[in-house]
C-alpha positions in Angstrom: 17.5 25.2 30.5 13.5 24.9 31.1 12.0 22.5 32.9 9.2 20.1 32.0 6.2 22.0 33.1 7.7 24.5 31.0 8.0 22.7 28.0 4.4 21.7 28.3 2.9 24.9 28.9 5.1 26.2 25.8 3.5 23.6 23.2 0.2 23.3 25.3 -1.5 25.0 22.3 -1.2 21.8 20.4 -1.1 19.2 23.0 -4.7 20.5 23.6 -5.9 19.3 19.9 -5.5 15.5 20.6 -6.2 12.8 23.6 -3.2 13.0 26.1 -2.1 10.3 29.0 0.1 10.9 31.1 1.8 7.4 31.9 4.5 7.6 34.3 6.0 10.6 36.1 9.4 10.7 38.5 12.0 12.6 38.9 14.2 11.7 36.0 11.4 10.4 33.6 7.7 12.2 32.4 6.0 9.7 29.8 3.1 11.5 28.2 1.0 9.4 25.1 -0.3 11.8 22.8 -3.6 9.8 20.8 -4.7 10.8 17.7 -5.7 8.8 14.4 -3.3 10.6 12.4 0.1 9.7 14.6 2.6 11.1 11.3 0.3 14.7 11.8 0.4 14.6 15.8 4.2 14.0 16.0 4.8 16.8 13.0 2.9 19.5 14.6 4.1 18.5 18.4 8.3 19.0 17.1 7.1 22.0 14.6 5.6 23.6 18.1 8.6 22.7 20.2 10.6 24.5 17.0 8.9 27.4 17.1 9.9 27.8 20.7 13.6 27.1 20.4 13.5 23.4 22.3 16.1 21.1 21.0 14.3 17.3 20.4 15.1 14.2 19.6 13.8 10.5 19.2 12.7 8.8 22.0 14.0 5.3 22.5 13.1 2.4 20.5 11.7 0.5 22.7 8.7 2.7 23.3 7.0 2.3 20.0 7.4 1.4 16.9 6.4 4.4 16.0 9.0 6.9 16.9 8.2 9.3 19.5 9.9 12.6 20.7 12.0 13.1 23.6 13.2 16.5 25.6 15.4 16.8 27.6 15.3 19.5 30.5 16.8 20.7 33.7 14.0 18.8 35.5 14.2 15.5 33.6 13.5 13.3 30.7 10.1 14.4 28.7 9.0 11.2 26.2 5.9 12.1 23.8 4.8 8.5 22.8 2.5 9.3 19.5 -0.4 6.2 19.7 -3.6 5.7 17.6 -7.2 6.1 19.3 -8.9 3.3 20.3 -10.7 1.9 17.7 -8.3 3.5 14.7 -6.4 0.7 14.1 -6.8 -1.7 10.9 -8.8 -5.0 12.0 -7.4 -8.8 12.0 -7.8 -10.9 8.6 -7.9 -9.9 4.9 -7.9 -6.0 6.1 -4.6 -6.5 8.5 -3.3 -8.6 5.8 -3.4 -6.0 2.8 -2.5 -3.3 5.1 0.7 -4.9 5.6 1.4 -5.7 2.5 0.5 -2.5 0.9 2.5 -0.7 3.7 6.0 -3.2 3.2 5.6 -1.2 -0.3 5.5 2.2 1.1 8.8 1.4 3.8 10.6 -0.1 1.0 9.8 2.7 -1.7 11.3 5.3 0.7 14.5 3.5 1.9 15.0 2.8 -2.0 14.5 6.2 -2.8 16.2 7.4 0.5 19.0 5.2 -0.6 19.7 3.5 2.7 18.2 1.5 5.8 15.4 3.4 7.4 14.1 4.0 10.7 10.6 4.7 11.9 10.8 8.5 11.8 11.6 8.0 7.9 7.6 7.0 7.4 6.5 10.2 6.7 3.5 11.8 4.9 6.8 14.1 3.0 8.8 10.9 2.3 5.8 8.9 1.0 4.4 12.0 -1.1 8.4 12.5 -2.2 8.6 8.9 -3.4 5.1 8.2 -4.7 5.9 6.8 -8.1 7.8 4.6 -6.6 4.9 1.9 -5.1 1.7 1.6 -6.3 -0.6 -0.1 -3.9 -4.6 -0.2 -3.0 -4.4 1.0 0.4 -5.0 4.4 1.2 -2.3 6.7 2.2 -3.6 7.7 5.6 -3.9 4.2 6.4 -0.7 3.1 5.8 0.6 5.7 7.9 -1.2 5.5 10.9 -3.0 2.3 11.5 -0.2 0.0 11.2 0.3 -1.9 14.3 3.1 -1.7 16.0 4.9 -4.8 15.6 4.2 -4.8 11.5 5.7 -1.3 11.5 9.0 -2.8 13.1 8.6 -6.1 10.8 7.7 -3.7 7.8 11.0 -2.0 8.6 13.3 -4.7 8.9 12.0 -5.9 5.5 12.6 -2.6 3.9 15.6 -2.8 5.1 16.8 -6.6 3.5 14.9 -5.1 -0.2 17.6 -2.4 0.3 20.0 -4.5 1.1 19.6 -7.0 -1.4 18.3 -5.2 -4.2 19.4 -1.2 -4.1 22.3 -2.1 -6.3 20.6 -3.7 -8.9 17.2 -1.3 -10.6 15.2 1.2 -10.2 12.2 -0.3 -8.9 8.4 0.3 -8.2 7.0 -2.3 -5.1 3.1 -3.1 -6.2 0.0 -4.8 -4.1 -3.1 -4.9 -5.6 -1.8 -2.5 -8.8 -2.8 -3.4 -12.7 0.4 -4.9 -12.8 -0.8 -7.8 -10.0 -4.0 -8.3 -11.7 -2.3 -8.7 -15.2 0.1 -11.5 -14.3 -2.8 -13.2 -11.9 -5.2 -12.8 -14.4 -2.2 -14.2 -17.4 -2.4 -17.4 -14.7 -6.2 -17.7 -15.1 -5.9 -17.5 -18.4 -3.6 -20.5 -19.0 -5.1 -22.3 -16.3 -8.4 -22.6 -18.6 -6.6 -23.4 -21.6 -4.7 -26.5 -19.9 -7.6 -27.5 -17.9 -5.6 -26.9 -14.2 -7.6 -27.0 -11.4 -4.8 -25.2 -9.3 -5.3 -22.5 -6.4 -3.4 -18.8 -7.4 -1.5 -18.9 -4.1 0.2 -22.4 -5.1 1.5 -21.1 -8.2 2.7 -18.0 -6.7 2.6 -17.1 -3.0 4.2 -13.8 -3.8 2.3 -11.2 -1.9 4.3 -8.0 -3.5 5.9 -7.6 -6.7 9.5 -5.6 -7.2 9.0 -4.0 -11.0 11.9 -2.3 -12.7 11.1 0.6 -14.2 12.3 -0.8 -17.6 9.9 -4.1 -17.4 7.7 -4.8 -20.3 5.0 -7.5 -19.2 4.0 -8.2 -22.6 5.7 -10.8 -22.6 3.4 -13.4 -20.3 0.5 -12.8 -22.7 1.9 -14.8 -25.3 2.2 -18.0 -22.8 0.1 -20.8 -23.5 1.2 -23.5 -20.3 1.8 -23.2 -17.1 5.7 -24.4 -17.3 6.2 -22.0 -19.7 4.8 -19.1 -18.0 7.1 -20.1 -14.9 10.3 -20.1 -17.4 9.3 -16.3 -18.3 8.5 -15.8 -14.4 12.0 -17.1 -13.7 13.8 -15.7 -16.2 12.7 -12.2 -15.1 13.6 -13.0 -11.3 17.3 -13.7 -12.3 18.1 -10.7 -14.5 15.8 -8.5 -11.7 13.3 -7.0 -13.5 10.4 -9.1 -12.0 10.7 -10.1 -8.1 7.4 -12.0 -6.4 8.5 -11.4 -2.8 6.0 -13.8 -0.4 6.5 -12.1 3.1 5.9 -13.3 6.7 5.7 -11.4 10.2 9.4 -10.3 10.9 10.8 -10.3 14.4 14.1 -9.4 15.2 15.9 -9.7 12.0 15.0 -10.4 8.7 16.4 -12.8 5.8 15.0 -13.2 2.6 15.9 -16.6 0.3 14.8 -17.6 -3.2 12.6 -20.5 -3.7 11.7 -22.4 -6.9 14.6 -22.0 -9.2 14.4 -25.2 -11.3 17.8 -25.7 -11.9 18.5 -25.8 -8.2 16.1 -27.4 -7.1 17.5 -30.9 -5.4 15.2 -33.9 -4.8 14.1 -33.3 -1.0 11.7 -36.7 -0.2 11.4 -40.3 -1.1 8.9 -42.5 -1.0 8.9 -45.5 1.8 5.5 -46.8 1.6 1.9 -45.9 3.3 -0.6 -46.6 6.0 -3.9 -47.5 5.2 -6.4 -47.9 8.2 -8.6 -50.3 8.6 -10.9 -48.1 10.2 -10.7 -44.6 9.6 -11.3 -42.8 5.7 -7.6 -41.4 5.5 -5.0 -42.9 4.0 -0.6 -41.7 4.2 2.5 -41.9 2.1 5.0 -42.0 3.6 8.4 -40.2 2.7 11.8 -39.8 3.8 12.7 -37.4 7.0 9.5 -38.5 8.8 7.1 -36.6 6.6 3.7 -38.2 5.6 1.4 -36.8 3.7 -2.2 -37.4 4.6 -5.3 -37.8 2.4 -8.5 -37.4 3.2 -11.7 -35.7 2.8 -12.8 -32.7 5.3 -16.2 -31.6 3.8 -18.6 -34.4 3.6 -18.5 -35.9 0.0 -16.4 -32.9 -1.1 -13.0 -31.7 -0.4 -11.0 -34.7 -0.9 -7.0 -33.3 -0.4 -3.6 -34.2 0.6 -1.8 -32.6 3.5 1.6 -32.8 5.1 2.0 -33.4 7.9 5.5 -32.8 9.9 7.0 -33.3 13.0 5.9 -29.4 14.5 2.9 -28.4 12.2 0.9 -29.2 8.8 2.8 -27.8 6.1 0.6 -27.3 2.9 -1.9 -28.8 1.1 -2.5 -30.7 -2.2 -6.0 -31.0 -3.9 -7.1 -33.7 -6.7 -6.5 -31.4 -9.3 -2.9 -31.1 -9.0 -2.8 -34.5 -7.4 -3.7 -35.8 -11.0 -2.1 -33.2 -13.2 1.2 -34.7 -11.5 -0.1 -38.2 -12.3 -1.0 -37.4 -16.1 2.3 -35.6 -16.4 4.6 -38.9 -15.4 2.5 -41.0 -17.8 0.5 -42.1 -15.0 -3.5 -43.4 -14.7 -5.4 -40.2 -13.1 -7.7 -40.5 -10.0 -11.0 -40.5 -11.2 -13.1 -37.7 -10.4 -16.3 -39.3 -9.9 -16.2 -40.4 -6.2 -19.3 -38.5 -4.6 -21.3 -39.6 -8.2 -20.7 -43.5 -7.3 -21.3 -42.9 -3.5 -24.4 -41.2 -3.3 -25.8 -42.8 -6.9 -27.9 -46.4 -7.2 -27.6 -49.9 -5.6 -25.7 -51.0 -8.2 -23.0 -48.8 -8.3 -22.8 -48.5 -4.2 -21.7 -52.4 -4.6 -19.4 -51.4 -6.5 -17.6 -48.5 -4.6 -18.0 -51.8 -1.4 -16.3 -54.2 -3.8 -13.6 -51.3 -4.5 -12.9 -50.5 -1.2 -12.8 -53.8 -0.2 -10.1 -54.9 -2.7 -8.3 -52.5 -1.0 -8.6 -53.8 2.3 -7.4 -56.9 1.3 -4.3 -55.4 -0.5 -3.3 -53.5 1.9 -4.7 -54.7 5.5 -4.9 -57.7 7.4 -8.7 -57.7 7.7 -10.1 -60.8 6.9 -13.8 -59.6 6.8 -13.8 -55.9 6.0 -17.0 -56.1 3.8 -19.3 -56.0 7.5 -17.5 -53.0 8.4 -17.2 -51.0 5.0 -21.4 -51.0 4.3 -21.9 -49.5 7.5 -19.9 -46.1 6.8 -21.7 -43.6 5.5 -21.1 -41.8 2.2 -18.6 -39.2 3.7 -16.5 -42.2 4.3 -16.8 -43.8 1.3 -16.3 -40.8 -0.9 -13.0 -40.4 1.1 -11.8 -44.0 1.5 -12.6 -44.7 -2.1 -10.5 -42.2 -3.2 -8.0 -43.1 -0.9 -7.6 -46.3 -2.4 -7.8 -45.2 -6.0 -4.6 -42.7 -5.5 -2.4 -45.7 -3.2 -2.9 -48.4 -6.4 -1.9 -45.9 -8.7 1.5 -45.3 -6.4 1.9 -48.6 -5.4 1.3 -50.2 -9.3 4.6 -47.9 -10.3 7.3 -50.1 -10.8 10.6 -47.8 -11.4 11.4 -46.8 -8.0 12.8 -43.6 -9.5 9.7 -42.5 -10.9 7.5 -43.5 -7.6 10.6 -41.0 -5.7 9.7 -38.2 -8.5 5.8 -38.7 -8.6 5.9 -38.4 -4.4 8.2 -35.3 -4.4 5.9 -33.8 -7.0 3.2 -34.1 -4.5 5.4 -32.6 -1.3 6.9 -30.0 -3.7 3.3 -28.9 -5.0 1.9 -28.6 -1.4 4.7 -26.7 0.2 4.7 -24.1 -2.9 8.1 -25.4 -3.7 7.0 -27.4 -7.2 7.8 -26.8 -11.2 4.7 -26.0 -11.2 4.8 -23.1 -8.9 6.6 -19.7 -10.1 9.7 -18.7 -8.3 9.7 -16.3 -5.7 11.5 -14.3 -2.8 10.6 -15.4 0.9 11.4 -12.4 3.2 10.9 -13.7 6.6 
């Protein structure tokens, strides 16, 4: 058996082509980094070399890399090959990161679904993703996908190939998309019937799928003949429980993976109630308050713009809700509508200033114990009234609904809609 030196000097030709490091050497253990942007082409030619010369190889421990590296073993110790990128070759943080991700969860699950079984890093090959190319159809390029993933989203990408396999190889043959025609079509059928109803309603509410899971048999004809948005989310469901459609909305994985479905109507379960509000007497926001110690806050963030709800739970905010859907909820339970000309009545003559004061004021008096607020409310300025007036508008429409039941279904509306969990969002996979 040959020692390490030996091994070196035998597959030196090739080390010589890329960056090396040499991180730790002892007498059981030599720990070389080999740099280079392409890591899948480094790795390939490193084992092809230590082929040619008869050494026997394997991978080198997990916990390493990610990215499988190559280990020896010789009469002289332990050689490790860690394959890394340069400096500088990795994808950057925000929307790049995020579609590299995504496009690259397509390319781990197309091979183990056409491997047929869980795979490891040493699977995500340039052979393997050139073998199984019809099945994911992505915008990302190849190269990038295979070599400037970082580490810990090749380990999460993995771990999610693996639950897609899990759950799904049993049931189609299917082609994972980001960013394909196929994406655009059903985002752009959602624009669509968002102008026909009138919807002021953000794409990522009504779907947080990031991929889609096609089977090979699917014929997407069928959402251009929706006209609403309920009915487009029947089709959408429909096509998630015979699995020929899947929206899969995916988070960092760390450890191990699960992956749930969200949004099925018919199991949906009322999850909030309503059990009243807080309205300041000093500040523009205003709260419902529901069940569980959830509130949702309302306020504006932008000047006289922006006006929104937000949850707000015991750890972190949990979603957001804008006028739009606030009062497409309202109109759909028969309800009076917020109206939508705050920032007009704020910023606009004397006259109808007064009346925003008078408004607000009414409020105050409803819902406070301030005996003077008028002092108070003509000294804000127009940020505060555009949010406060609002504020006011939404809690008499809440508080002037007399079936409890309905007040209960109009406030879960609201919580549903923010967290993405609503009938008027389309069902979905969560792999997280």
């Amino acid at each position: 058996m040959i020692d390490v030196s030996n091994v070196l000097l035998k597959i030196s030709d090739v080390l010589n082509q890329y960056e090396i490091e040499e991180v730790s050497s002892t007498a059981k253990l030599t720990e070389i980094r080999v740099k280079f942007n392409d890591r899948e082409e480094a790795r390939s030619k490193v084992q092809m070399a230590l082929e040619r010369n008869r050494i026997a190889y394997g991978p080198a421990p997990k916990s390493k890399s990610s990215f499988t590296g190559t280990q020896v073993t010789t009469s002289s110790g332990i050689l490790q090959l860690i394959y890394k990128p340069l400096r500088g070759a990795g994808s950057g943080a925000g929307a790049a990161l995020t579609k590299l991700t995504e496009c690259s969860q397509c390319l781990y699950a197309a091979i183990a679904f056409g491997l047929k079984r869980n795979i490891n890093s040493s699977d995500i090959t340039k052979e393997n993703a050139m073998k199984f190319s019809s099945m994911y159809n992505t915008d990302e390029s190849l190269n990038n996908m295979l070599n400037k993933l970082p580490d810990e989203w090749i380990e999460s990408c993995i771990l999610g190939a693996n639950m897609l396999w899990k759950q799904f190889g049993n049931k189609g043959n299917f082609i994972f998309h980001r960013g394909s025609n196929l994406v655009d079509r059903i985002e752009n059928n959602f624009k669509r019937i968002q102008k026909i109803e009138n919807v002021r309603m953000n794409l990522n509410k009504w779907s947080p799928a990031d991929i889609y899971m096609e089977e090979k048999k699917f014929d997407i004809k069928f959402l251009d003949e929706e006209k609403t948005i309920l009915g487009l989310n029947q089709c959408i469901q429909e096509r998630i429980q015979n699995n020929t459609l899947l929206g899969v909305s995916l988070k960092k994985i760390v450890g191990s993976a699960k992956i749930s479905l969200k949004n099925v109507y018919n199991d949906m379960k009322t999850t909030r109630k309503y059990t009243g509000y807080t309205y300041s007497d000093s500040s523009k926001d205003m709260y419902l308050l529901l069940d569980n110690s959830t509130k949702i806050q309302f306020r504006s963030f932008q000047g006289t713009s922006g006006w929104q709800g937000e949850i707000k739970g015991s750890q972190a905010n949990q979603g957001k809700i804008s006028l739009g859907p606030i009062n497409m909820i309202l109109k759909n339970h028969g309800l009076p509508t917020v109206p939508n000309n705050a920032r007009t009545r704020v910023t606009g003559n004397s006259n109808e200033r007064e009346k925003v004061f008078k408004e607000i004021e009414e409020g105050y008096k409803k819902y406070t114990s301030s005996r003077n607020p008028m002092n108070f409310i003509v000294r804000q300025e127009d940020s505060w009234l555009y949010s406060k007036l609002q504020a006011t508008q939404l809690l008499n429409i809440i508080e002037n609904i007399s079936n409890k039941e309905k007040q209960n279904q109009v406030l879960e509306d609201f919580y549903l809609y923010a967290s993405s969990q609503s009938k008027y969002s389309a069902a979905y996979y969560k792999l997280e």
